[in-house]
PyMOL Python script that loads the backbone (N, CA, C, O; Angstrom):
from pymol import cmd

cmd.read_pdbstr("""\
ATOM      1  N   UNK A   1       0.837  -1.191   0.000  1.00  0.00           N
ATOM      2  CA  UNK A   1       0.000   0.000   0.000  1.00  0.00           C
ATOM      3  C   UNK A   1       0.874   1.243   0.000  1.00  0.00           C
ATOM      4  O   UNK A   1       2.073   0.982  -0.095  1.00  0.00           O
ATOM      5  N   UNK A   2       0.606   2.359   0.072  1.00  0.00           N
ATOM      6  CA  UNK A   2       1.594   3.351  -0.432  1.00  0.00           C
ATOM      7  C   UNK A   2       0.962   3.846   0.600  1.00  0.00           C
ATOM      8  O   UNK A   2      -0.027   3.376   1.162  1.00  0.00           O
ATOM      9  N   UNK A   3       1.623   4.930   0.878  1.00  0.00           N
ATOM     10  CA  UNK A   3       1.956   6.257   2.206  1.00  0.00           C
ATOM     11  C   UNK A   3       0.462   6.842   2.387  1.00  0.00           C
ATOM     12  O   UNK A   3      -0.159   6.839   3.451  1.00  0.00           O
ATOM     13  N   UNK A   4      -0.050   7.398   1.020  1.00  0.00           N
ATOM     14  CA  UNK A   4      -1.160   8.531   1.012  1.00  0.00           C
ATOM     15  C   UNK A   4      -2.253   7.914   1.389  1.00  0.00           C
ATOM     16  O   UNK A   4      -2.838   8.336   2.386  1.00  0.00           O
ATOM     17  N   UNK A   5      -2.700   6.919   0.759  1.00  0.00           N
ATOM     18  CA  UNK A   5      -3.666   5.408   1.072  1.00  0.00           C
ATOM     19  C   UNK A   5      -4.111   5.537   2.393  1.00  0.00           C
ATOM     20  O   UNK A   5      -5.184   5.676   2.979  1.00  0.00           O
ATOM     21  N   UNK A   6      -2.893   5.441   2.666  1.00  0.00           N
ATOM     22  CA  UNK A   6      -3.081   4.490   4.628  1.00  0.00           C
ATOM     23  C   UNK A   6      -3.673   5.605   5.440  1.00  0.00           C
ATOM     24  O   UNK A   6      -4.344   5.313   6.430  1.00  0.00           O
ATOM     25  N   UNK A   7      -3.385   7.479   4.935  1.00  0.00           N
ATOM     26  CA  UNK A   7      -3.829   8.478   6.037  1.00  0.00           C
ATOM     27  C   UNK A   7      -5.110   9.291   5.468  1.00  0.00           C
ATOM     28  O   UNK A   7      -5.596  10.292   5.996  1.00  0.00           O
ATOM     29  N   UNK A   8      -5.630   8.550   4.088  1.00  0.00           N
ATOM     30  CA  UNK A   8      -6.492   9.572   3.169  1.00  0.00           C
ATOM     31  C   UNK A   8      -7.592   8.509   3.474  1.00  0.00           C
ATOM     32  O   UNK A   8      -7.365   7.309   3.316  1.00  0.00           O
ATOM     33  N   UNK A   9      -8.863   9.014   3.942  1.00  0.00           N
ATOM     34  CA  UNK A   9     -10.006   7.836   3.119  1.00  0.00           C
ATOM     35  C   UNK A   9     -10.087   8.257   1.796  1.00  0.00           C
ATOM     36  O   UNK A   9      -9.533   9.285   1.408  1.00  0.00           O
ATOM     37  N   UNK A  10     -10.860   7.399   0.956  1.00  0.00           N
ATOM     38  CA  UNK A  10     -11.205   7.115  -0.162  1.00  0.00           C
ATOM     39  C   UNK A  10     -12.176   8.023  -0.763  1.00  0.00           C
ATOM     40  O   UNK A  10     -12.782   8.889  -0.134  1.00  0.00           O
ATOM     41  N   UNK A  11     -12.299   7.778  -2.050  1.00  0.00           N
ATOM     42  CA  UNK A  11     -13.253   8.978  -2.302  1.00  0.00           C
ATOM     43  C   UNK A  11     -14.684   8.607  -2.158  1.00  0.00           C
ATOM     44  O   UNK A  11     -15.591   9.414  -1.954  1.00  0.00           O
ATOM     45  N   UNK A  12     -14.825   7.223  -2.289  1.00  0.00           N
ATOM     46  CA  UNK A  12     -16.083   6.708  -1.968  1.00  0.00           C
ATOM     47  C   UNK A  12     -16.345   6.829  -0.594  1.00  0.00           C
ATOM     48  O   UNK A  12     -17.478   7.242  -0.347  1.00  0.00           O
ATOM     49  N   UNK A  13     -15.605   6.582   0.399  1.00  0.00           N
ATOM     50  CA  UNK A  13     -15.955   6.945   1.739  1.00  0.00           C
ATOM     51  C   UNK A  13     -16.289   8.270   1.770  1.00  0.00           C
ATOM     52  O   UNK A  13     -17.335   8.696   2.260  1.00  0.00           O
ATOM     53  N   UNK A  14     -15.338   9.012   1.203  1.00  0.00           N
ATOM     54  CA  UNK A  14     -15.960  10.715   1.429  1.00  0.00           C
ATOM     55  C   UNK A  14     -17.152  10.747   0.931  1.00  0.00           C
ATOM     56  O   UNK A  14     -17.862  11.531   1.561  1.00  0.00           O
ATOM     57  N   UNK A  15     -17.833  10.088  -0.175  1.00  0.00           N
ATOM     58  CA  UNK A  15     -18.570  10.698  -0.887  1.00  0.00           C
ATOM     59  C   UNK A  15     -20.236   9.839  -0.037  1.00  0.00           C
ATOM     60  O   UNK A  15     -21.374  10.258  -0.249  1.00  0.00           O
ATOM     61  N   UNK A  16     -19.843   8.430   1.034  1.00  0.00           N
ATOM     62  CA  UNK A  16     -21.262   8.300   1.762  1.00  0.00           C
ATOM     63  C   UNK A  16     -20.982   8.832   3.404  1.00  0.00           C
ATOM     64  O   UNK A  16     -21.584   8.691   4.468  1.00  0.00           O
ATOM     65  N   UNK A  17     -20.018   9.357   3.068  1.00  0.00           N
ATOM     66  CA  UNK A  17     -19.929  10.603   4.572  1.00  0.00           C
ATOM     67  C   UNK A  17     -21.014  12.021   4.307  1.00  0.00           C
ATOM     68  O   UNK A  17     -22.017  12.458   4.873  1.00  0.00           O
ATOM     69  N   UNK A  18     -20.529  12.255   3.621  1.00  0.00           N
ATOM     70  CA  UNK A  18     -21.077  13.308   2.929  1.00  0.00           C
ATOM     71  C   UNK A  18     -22.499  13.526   3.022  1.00  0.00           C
ATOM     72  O   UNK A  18     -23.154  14.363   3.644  1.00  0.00           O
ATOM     73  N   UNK A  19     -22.882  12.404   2.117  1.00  0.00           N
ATOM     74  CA  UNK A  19     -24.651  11.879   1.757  1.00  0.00           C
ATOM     75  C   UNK A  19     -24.743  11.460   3.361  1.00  0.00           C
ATOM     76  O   UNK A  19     -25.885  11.000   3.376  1.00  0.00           O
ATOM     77  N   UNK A  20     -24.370  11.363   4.395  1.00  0.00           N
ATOM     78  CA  UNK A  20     -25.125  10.674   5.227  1.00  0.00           C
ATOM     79  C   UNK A  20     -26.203  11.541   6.182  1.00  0.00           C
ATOM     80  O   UNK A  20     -26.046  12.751   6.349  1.00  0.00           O
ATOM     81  N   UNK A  21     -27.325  10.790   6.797  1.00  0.00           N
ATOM     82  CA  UNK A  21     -28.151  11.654   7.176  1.00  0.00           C
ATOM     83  C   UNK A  21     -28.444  11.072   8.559  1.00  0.00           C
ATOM     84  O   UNK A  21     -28.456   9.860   8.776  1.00  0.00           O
ATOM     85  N   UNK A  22     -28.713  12.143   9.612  1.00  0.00           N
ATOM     86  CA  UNK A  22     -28.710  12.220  11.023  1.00  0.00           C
ATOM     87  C   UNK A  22     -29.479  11.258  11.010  1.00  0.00           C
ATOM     88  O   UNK A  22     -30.389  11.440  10.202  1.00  0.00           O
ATOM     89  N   UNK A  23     -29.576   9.616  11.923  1.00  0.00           N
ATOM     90  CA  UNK A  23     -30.719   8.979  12.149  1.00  0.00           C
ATOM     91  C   UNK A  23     -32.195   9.594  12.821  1.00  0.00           C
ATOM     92  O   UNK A  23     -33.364   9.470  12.458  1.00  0.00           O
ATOM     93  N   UNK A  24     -31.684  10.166  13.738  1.00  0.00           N
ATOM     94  CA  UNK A  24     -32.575  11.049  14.553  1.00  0.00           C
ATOM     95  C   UNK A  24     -33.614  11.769  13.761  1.00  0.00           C
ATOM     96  O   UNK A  24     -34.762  11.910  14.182  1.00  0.00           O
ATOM     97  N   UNK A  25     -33.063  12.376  12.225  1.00  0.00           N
ATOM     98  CA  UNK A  25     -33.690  13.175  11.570  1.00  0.00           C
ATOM     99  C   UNK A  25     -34.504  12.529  10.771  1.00  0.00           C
ATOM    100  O   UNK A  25     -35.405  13.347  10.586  1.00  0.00           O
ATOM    101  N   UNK A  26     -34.785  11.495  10.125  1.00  0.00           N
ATOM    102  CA  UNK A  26     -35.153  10.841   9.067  1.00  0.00           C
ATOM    103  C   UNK A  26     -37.059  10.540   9.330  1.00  0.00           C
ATOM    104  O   UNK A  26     -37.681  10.041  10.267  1.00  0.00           O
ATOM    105  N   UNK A  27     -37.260  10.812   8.715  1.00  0.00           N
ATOM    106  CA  UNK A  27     -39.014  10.716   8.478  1.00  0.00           C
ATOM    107  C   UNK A  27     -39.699   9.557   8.990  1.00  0.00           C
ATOM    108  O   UNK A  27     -40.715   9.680   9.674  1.00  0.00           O
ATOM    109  N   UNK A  28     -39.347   8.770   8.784  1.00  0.00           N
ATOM    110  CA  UNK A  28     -40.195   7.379   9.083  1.00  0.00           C
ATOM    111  C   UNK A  28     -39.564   7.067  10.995  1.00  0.00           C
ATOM    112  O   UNK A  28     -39.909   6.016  11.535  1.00  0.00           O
ATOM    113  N   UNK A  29     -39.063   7.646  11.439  1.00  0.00           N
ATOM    114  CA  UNK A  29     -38.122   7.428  12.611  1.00  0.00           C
ATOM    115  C   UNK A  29     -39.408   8.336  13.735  1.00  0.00           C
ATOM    116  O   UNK A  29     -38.895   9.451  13.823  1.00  0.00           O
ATOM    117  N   UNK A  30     -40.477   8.373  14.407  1.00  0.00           N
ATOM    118  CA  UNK A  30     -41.479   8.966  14.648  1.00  0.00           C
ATOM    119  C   UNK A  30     -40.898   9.558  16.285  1.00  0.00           C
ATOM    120  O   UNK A  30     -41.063  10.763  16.475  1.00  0.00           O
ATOM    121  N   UNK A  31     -40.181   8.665  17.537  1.00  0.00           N
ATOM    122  CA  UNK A  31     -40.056   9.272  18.876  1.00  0.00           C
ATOM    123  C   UNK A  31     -38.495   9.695  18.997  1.00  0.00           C
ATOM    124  O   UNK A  31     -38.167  10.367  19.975  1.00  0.00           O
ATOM    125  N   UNK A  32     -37.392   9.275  17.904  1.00  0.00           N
ATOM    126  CA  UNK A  32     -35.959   9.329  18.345  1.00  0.00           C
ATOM    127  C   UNK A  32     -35.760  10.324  17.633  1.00  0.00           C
ATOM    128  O   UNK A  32     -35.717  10.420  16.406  1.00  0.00           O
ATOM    129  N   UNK A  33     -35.541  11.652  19.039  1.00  0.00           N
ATOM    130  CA  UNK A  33     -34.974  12.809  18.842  1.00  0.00           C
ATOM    131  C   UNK A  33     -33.144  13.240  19.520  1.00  0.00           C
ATOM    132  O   UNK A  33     -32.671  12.831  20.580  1.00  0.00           O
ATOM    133  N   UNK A  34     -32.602  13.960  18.712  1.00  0.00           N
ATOM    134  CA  UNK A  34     -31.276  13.965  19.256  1.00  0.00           C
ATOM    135  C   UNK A  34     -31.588  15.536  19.928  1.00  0.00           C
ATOM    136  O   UNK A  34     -32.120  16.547  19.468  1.00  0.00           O
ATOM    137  N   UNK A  35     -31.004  15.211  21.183  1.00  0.00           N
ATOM    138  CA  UNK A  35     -31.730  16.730  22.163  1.00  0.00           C
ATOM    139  C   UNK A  35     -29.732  17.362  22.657  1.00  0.00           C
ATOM    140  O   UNK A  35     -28.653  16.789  22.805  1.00  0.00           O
ATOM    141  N   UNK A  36     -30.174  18.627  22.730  1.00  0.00           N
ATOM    142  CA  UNK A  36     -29.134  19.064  23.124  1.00  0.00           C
ATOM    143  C   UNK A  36     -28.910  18.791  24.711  1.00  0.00           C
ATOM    144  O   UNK A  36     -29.735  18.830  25.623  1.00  0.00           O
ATOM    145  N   UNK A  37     -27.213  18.437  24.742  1.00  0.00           N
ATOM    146  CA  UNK A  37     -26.987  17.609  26.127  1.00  0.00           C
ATOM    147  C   UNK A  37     -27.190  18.958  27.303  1.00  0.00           C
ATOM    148  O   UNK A  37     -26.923  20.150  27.461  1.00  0.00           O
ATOM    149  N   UNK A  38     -27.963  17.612  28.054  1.00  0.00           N
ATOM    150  CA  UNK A  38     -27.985  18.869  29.498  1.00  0.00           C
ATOM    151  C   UNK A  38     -29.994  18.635  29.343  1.00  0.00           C
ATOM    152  O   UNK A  38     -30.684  18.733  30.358  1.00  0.00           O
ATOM    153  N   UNK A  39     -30.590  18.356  28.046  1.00  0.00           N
ATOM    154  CA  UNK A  39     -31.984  18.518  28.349  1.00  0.00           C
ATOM    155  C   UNK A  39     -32.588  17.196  27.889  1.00  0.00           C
ATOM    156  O   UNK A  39     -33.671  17.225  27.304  1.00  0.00           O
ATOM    157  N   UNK A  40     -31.992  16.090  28.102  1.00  0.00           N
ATOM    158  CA  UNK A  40     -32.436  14.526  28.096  1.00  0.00           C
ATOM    159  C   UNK A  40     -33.063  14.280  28.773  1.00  0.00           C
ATOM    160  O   UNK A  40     -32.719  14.506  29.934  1.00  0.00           O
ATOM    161  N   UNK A  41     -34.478  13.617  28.513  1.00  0.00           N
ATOM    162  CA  UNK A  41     -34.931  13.438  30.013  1.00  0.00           C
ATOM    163  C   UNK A  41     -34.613  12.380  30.917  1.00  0.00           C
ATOM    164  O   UNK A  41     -33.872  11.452  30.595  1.00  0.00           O
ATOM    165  N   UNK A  42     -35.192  12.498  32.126  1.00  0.00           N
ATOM    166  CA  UNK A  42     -34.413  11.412  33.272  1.00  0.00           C
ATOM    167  C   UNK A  42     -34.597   9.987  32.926  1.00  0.00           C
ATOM    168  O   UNK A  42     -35.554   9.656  32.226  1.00  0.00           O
ATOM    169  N   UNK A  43     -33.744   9.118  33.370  1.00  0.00           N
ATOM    170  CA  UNK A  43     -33.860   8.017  33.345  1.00  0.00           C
ATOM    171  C   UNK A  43     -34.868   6.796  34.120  1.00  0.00           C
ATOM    172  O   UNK A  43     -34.958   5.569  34.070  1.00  0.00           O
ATOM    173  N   UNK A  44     -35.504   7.847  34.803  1.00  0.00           N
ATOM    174  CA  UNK A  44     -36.364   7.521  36.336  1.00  0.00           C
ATOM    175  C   UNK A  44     -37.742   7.683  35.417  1.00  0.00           C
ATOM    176  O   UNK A  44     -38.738   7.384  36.076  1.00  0.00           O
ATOM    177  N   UNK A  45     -38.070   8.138  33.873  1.00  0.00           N
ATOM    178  CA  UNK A  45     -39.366   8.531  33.860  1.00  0.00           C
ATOM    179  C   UNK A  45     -39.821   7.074  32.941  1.00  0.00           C
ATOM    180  O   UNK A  45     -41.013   6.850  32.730  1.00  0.00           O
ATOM    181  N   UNK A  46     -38.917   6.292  32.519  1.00  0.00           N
ATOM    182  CA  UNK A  46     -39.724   5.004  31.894  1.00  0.00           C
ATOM    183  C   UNK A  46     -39.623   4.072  33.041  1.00  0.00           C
ATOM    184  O   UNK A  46     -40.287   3.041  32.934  1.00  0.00           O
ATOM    185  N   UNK A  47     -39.001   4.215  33.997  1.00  0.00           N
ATOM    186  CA  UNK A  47     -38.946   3.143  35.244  1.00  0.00           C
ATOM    187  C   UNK A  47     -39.913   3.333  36.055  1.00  0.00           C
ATOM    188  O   UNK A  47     -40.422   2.265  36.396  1.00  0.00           O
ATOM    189  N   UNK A  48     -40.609   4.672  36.729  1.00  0.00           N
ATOM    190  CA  UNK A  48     -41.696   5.205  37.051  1.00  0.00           C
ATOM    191  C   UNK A  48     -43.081   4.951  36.189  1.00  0.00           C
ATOM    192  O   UNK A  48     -44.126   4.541  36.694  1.00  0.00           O
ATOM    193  N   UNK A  49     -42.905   5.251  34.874  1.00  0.00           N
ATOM    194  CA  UNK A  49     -44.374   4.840  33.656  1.00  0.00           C
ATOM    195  C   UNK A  49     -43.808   2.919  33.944  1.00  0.00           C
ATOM    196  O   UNK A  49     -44.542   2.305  33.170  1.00  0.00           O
ATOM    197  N   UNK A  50     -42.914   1.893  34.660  1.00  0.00           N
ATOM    198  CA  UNK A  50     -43.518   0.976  34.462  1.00  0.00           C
ATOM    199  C   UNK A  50     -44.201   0.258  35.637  1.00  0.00           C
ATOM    200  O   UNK A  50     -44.913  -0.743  35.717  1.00  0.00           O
ATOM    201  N   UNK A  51     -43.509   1.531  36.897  1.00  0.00           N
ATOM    202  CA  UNK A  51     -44.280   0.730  38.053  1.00  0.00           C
ATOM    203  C   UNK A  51     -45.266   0.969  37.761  1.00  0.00           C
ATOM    204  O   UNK A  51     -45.973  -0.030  37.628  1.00  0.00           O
ATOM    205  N   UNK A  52     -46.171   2.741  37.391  1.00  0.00           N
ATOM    206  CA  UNK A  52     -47.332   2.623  37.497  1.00  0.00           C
ATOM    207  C   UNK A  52     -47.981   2.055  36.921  1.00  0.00           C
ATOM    208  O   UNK A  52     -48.999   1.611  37.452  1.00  0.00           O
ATOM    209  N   UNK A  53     -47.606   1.711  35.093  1.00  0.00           N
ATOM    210  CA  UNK A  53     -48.418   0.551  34.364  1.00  0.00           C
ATOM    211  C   UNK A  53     -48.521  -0.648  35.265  1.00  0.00           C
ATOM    212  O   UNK A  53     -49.566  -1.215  35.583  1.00  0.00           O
ATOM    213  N   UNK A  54     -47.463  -0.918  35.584  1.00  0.00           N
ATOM    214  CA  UNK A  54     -47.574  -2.200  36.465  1.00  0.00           C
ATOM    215  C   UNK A  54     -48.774  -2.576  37.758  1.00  0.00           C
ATOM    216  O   UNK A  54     -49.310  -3.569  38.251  1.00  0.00           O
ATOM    217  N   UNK A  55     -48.776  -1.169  37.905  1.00  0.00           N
ATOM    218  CA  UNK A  55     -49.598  -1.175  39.597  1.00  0.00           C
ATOM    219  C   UNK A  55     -51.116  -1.370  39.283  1.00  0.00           C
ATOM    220  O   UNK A  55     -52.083  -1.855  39.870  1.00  0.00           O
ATOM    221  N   UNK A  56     -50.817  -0.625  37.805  1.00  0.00           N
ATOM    222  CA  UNK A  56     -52.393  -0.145  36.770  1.00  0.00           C
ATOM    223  C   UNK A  56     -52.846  -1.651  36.954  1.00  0.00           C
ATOM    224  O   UNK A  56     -53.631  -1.932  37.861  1.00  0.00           O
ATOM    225  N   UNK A  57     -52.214  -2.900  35.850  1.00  0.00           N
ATOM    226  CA  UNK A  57     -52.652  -3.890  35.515  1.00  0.00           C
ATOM    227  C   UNK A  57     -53.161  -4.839  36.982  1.00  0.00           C
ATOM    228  O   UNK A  57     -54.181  -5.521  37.084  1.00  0.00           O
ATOM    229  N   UNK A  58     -51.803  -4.554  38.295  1.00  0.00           N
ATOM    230  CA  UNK A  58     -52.360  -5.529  39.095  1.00  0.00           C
ATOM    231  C   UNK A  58     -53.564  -4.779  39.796  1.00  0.00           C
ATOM    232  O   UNK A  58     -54.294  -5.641  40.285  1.00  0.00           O
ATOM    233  N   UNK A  59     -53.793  -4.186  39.908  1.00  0.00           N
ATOM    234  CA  UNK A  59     -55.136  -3.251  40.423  1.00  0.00           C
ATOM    235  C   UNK A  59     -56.432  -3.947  39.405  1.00  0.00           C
ATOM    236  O   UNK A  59     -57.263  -4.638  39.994  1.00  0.00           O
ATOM    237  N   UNK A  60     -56.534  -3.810  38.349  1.00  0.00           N
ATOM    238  CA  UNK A  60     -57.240  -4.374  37.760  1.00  0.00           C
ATOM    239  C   UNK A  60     -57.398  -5.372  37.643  1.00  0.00           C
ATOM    240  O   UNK A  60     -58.563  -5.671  37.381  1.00  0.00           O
ATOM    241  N   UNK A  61     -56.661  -6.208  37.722  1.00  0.00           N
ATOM    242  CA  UNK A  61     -56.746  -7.849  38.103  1.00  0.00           C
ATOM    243  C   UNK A  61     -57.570  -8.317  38.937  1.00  0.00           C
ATOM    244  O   UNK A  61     -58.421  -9.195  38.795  1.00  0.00           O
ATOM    245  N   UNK A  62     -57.236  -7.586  39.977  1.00  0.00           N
ATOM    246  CA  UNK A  62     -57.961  -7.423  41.673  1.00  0.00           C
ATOM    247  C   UNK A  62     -59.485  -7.981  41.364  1.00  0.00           C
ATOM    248  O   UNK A  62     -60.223  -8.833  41.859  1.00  0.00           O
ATOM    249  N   UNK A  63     -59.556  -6.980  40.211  1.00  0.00           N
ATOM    250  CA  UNK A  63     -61.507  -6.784  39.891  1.00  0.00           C
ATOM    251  C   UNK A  63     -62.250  -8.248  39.572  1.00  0.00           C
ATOM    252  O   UNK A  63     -63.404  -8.605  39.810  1.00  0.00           O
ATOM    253  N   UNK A  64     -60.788  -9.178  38.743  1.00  0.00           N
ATOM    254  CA  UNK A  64     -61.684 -10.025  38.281  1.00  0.00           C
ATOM    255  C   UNK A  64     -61.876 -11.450  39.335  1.00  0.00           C
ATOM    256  O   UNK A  64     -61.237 -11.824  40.318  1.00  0.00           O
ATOM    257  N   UNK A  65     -62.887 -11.930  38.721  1.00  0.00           N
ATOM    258  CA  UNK A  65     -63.594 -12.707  39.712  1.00  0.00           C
ATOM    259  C   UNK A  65     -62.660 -14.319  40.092  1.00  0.00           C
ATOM    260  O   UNK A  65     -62.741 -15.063  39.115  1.00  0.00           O
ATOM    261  N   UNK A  66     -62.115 -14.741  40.870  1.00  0.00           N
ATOM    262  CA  UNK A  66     -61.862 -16.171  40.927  1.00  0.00           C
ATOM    263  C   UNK A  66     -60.465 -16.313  40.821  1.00  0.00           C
ATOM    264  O   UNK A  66     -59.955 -17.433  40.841  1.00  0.00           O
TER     265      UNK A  66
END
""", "prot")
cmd.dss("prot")
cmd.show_as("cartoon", "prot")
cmd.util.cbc("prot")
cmd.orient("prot")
């Protein structure tokens, strides 16, 4: 391999660097947003939505008969 090779990518690499597009951004992609750091939300709020789903379903259980 020669010198320039080994420290240059290729032009095809440049050229789907280039074309590439933010996943975050893409249309069919409907809840994954890329948020500026510092305003992510907590990690406590899908662990919290599963006790209470959780508490939801056994509560309702309760109701049924037998």
């Amino acid at each position: 391999m020669t010198e320039a090779s080994d420290k240059s990518p290729s032009a095809g690499a440049r050229a789907v660097v280039a074309d590439a597009q933010d996943p975050a951004r893409r249309p069919d992609v409907l809840f994954r947003v890329r948020r500026p750091v510092g305003t992510e939300p907590s990690v406590w709020w899908p662990i919290g939505a599963f006790i209470v789903v959780s508490a939801g379903i056994l509560a309702g259980l309760n109701w049924l008969p037998g």
